[in-house]
N, C-alpha and C positions, 0 to 999 in steps of 0.2 A: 819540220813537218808542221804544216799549217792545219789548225784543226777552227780556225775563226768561226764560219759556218752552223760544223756540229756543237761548238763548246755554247754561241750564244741558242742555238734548238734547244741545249742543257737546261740553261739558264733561264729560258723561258718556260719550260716542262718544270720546271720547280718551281718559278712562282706561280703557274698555274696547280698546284700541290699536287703535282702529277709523278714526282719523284721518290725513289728512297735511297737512302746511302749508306752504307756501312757494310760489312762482312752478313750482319743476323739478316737485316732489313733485307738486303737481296735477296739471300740467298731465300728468304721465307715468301717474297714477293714471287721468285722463280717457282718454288714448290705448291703455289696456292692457288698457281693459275694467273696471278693478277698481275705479271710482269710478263710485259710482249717485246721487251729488249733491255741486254744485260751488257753493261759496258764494264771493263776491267782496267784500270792505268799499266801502261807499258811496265814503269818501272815499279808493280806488286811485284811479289816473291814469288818463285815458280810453283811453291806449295798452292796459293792462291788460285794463280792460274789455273793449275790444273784441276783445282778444287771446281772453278765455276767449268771449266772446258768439259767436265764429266758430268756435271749436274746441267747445265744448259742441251747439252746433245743427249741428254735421258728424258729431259722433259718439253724438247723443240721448240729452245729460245734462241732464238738468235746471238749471238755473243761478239761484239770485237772489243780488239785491245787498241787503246791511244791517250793519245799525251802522256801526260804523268799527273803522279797523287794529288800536287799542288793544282796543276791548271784544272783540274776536273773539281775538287775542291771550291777554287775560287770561280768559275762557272755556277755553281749551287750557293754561291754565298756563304762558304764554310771553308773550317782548316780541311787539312789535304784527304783525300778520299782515293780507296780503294777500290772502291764497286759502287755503281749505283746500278739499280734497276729502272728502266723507264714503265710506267701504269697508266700509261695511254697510246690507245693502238694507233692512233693520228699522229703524234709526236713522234713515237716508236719509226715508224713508217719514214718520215721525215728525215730524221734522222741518220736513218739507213740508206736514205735514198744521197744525200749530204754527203756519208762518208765514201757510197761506192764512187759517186762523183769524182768527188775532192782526191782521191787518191787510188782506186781502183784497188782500195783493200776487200779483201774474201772477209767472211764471217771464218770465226776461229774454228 
């Protein structure tokens, strides 16, 4: 699965400090309004999953799941990451538009 595209939009969405990552930073980024896209790595735990799959479709964030922990991680310049939230609706956009693209994935 080639995620080239969306990982370097990541990448760029973080050094524009457009980013947050971790389990709190998202999920508080989804609940505050200030996240217009919530990305998940494949290989999180299903608990995870379903944690963001039920909080994103309660508060109409967009959500997919790709790559894994490490590549999303090394996209942000950081060890492996679970979640990040994207905090700009240009990027956000981009982004989405990158993955339906690149692979005709649905939002989760």
């Amino acid at each position: 699965m080639k995620n080239n595209k969306v990982l370097s939009l990541i990448g760029l969405a973080t050094k524009a400090g457009k980013t947050v990552s971790g389990d709190f930073s998202t999920e508080k980024s989804v609940k505050t309004g200030k996240g217009f896209l919530a990305l998940v790595a494949d290989d999180a735990s299903e608990n995870t999953k379903k944690k963001f799959r039920n909080m994103c479709t309660y508060y109409e964030v967009p959500l997919y799941f790709l790559s894994d922990k490490e590549s999303l991680g090394r996209a942000m310049g950081k060890e492996f990451r679970a979640s990040l939230a994207v905090q700009d609706e240009n990027f956000a956009k981009a982004i989405m538009k990158a993955l339906e693209k690149e692979s005709s994935k649905k939002p989760a």
